[in-house]
N, C-alpha and C positions, 0 to 999 in steps of 0.2 A: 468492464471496469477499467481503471488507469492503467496502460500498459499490457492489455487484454490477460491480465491473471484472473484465475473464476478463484472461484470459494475452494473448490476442492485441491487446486494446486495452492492457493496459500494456506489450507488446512495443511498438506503435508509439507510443506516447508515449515512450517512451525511446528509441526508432531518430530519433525525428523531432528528438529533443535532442544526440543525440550526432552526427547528421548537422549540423544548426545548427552544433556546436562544431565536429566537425572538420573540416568543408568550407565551411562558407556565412562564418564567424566568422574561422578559418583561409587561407581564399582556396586550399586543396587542390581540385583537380578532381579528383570520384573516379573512379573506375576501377572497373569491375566486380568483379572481385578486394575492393579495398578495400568497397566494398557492400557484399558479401557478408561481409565478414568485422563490418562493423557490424551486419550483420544478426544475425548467432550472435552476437555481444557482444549485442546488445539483449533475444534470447530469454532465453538465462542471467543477466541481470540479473534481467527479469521475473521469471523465476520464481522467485530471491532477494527479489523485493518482495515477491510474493505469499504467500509463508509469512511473509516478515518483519510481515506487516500481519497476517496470520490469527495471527501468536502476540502480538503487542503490544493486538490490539483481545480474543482472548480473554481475556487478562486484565482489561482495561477490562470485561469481561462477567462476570466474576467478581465482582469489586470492585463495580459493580451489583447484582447479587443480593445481594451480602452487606447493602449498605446497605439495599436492600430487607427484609431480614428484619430489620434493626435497626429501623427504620419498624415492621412487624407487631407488634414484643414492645411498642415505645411505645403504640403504639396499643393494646394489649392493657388496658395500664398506665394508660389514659388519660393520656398524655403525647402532647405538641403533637409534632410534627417539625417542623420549615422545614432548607430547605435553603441 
């Protein structure tokens, strides 16, 4: 994935933010029950991020190329680029 983060480090980064919020921030002592249930909240998040990153940075990967090949035809041209 973008930035080589996997599933399972952006599940805990998100478990370890929504824990902050809802117990340490909150003053909630959790309960296994509730763990668990941040825990399934923080997988289905992830994996919400992790496509949401793989579709917002392919396009950034697009739009790279393309300017790329804008570059090639200048260059062709003898034309300067600067970015």
């Amino acid at each position: 994935s973008v930035y080589g983060v996997t599933l399972i480090g952006a599940r805990g980064q998100i478990q370890a933010r929504l824990m902050e919020k809802l117990f340490v921030e909150a003053g909630v002592i959790p309960t296994p029950d509730l763990e668990s249930k941040v825990y399934w909240a923080s997988m289905y998040l992830a994996k919400l991020t992790i496509v949401s990153l793989g579709k917002v940075f392919s396009r950034a990967r697009e739009i790279m190329d393309w300017l790329g090949q804008c570059a090639n035809i200048a260059s062709r041209h003898n034309q300067a680029m600067s970015w």
